[in-house]
N, C-alpha and C positions, 0 to 999 in steps of 0.2 A: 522165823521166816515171815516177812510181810506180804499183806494181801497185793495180787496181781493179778492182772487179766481182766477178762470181761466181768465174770459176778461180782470181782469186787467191787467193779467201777455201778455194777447197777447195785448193789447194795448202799455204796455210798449214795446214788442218788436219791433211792427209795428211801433213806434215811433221812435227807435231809428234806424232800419234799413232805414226811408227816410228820417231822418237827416244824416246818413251817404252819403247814395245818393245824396243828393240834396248839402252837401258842398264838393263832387267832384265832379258835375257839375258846379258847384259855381266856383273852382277853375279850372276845364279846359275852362270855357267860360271867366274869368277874365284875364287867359294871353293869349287868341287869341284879347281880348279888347286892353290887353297892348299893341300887338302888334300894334292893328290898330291907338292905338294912337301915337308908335313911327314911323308909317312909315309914317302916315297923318303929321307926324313935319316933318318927313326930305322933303315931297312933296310941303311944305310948304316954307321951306328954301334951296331948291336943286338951281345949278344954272342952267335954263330949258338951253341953247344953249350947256353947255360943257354935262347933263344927255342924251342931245338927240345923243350923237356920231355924232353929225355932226357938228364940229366949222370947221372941216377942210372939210370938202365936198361941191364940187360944182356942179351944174346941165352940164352933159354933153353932148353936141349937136352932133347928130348922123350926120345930113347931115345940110354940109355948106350952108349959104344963096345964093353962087354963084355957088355952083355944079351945073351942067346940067344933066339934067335924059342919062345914054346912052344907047345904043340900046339893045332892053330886051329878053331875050327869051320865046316864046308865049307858053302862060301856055300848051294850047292843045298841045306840044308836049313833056309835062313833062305824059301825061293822064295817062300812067302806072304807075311812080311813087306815082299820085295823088289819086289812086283808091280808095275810102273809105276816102277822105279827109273831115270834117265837115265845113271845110274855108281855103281859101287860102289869104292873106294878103300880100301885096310888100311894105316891111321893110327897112329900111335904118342903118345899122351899121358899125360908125365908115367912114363913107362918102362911104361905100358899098352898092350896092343895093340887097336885095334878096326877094326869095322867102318861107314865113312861111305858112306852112300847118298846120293847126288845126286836131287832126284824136280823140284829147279827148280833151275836152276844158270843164271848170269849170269856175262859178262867178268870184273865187276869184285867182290870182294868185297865191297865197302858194298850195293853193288843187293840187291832184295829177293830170296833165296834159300829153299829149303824142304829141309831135309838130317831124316832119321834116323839116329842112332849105335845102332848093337851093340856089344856087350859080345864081342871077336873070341874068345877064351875058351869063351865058355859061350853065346853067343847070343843071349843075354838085350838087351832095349832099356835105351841108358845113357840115363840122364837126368844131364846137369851140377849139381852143390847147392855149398853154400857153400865145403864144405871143400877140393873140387879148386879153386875161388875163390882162395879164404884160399893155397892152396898155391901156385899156380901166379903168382899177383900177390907171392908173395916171394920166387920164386927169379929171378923179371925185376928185382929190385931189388939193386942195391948200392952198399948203405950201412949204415954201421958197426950201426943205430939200427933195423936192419930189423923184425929180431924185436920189438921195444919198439912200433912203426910199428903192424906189423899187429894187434899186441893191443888194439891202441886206434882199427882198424880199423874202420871203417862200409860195409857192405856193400848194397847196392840193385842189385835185376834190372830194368829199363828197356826196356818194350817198345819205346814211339814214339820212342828218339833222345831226343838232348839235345844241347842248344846248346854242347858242346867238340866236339862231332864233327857236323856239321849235315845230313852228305851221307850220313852212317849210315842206311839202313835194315830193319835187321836186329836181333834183342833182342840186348841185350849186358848185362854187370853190371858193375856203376861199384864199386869199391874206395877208399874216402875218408878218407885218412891224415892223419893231428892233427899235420901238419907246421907248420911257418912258410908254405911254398907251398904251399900249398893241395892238395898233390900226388892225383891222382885216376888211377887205374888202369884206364883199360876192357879188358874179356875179351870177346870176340864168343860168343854161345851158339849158333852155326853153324859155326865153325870151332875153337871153344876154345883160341884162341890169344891171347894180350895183342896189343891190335890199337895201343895208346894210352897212354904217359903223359902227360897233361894239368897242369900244375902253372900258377899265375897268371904268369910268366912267359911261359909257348907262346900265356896266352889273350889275354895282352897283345898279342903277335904278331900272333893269330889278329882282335884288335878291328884290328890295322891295314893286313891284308888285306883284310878287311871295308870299311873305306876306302877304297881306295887301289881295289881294281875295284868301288865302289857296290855290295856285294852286300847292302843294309842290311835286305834279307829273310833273312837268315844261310842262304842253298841251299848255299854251300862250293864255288862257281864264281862265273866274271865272264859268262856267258854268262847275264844277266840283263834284265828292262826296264826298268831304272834306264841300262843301259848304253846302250840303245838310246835310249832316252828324250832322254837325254845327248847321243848323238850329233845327234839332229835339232835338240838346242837352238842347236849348233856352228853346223851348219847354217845355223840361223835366225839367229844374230845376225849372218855373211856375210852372207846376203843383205840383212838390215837396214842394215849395215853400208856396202856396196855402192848399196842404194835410197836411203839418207841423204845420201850424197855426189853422187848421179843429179840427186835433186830438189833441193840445195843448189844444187848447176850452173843448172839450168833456173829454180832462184829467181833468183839474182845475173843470168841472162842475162835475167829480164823485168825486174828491176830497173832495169838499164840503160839501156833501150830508153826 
């Protein structure tokens, strides 16, 4: 006897309404798979020293092994500068002594921080400019072509971030070399330190991270709502999955009858 009447006709349709469902999750969860399996080969075969942007970078030593401390000026008469400081720390850049005040300090350095430097000398407040830049973005470099590199140097102070560094929140200045890589230098203006070589290699990397955890609002984590999002699709095509095969059963079983 074949199926007739009203349930059959909504069974047929509840049927086909979450086989429609269930093979477009099917196919949106299939090429976030594809993806993860083409970014797990390139992580697979990447070369790690040239993906990391740093073949040419070297660790730069702030104060020499024979520098001699010289005579400092005593924090107590910085007090009005210092007022509301959460820390004060005596830093060394560049074979300079100073003074870094802390007045908003976070775990991690990218987080949003609020520091004032002294001049540990004289007292005086430092402001960071091009040339400690210019200096300090060539002694992190080595390679043969450096000096030639920085001459031809482009220099940019960047409040809001930029997309080689996405999780930055703090101004930093980008250093932008007339390389073949595109090689880009960031200095954080909160810590004055080369936080970043970037060269089109790292950002090649950096698109397949971006892949590979859905971060395709560039935050510089997977703890995203693409992720989440993701997951409930998983979800949802089991269950479809599971319901398609329920109501298959209970078709073929009126079928029968």
């Amino acid at each position: 006897m074949s199926i007739s009447g009203r349930k059959g006709e909504q069974l047929m349709l509840t049927k086909r309404a979450n086989a429609v469902l269930h093979k477009w999750l099917a196919t949106i969860v299939s090429i976030q798979l594809v993806i993860w399996l083409g970014t797990g080969l390139y992580f697979g075969l990447a070369d790690d020293p040239k993906a990391s942007g740093n073949q040419f970078r070297q660790k730069v030593e702030h104060k020499s092994e024979d520098l001699q401390t010289p005579t400092l000026v005593a924090l107590k008469k910085l007090s009005s500068e210092l007022s509301g400081a959460k820390r004060v720390s005596l830093v060394w850049r560049l074979d300079k002594p100073y003074y870094l005040a802390y007045f908003q300090e976070t775990p991690h350095g990218y987080q949003k921080q609020s520091v004032k430097w002294f001049d540990a000398e004289t007292g005086a407040p430092s402001v960071i400019n091009k040339n400690y830049v210019t200096e300090l973005a060539q002694q992190s470099l080595k390679h043969a072509e450096k000096t030639n590199l920085m001459e031809n140097a482009t220099i940019n102070y960047i409040v809001t971030g930029t997309k080689d560094i996405p999780n930055e929140r703090n101004a930093i200045w980008a250093v932008a070399l007339n390389n073949t890589d595109n090689t880009t230098i960031y200095i954080s203006d909160v810590s004055r330190k080369v936080i970043a070589h970037v060269d089109d290699h790292k950002r090649l990397k950096s698109l397949m991270f971006q892949l590979h955890f859905m971060d395709y609002f560039n935050t510089g984590g997977f703890n995203n709502i693409f992720s989440k999002v993701f997951a409930l699709l998983t979800l949802l095509l089991a269950i479809t999955g599971i319901r398609w095969l329920f109501i298959s059963k209970v078709w073929r079983g009126k079928a029968l009858k």
